[in-house]
N, C-alpha and C positions, 0 to 999 in steps of 0.2 A: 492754314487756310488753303494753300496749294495743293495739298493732299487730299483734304475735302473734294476739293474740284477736280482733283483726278478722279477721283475715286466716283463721282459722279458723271465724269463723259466717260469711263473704262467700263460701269457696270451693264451697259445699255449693248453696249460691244460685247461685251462677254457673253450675254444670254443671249444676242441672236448670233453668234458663233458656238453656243451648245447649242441651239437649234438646227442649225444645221448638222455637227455631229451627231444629234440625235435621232433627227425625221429625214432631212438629206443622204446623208453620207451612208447609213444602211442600202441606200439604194441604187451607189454605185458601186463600177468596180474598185479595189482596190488598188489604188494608182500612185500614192505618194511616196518617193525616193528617199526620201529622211527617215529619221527615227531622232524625235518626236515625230506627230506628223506635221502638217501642215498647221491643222487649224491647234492643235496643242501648242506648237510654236508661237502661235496669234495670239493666245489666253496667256500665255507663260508671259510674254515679251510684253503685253499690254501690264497684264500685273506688277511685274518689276520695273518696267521704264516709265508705265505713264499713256495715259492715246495717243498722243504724237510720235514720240521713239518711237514706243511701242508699236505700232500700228505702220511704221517707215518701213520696221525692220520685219514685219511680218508681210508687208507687201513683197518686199528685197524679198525674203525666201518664196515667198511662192511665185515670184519671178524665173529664178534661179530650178523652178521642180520641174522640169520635162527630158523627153529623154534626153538630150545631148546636153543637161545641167551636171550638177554633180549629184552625189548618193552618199551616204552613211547617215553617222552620230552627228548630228548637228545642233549642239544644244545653244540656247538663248545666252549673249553675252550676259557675265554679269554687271550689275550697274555700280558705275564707276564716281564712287564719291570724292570730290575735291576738299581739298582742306582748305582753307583762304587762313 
């Protein structure tokens, strides 16, 4: 049931973050200090965490992208399964 409902506040977030990849980002310049970029990070981190992680932790990087942030390989943590 959790997953259903992820999968439901995540898919709404994910196409207007390809929308913007798509129709936006063509239009500016090329700015983002990572690799992924930014909004790849956003799509990746929603899909593995969830909207809320997800979505924390893509705010946190695009926080962290200007110049006196940091740069490189910055990939999306993996999600961290607990055992009980």
């Amino acid at each position: 049931m959790k997953s259903t409902f992820n999968k439901i506040i995540t898919f709404p977030l994910v196409i207007f973050i390809k929308f913007y990849q798509w129709f936006i980002s063509p239009l500016l310049p090329k700015n983002c200090r990572y690799e992924p970029t930014c909004s790849h990070y956003m799509v990746e981190a929603l899909q593995v965490h969830g909207p809320i992680k997800g979505f924390w932790l893509g705010a946190k990087r695009i926080a962290r992208c200007h110049p006196w942030g940091g740069e490189g390989y910055d990939p999306v943590p993996p999600k961290c399964e607990h055992q009980h």
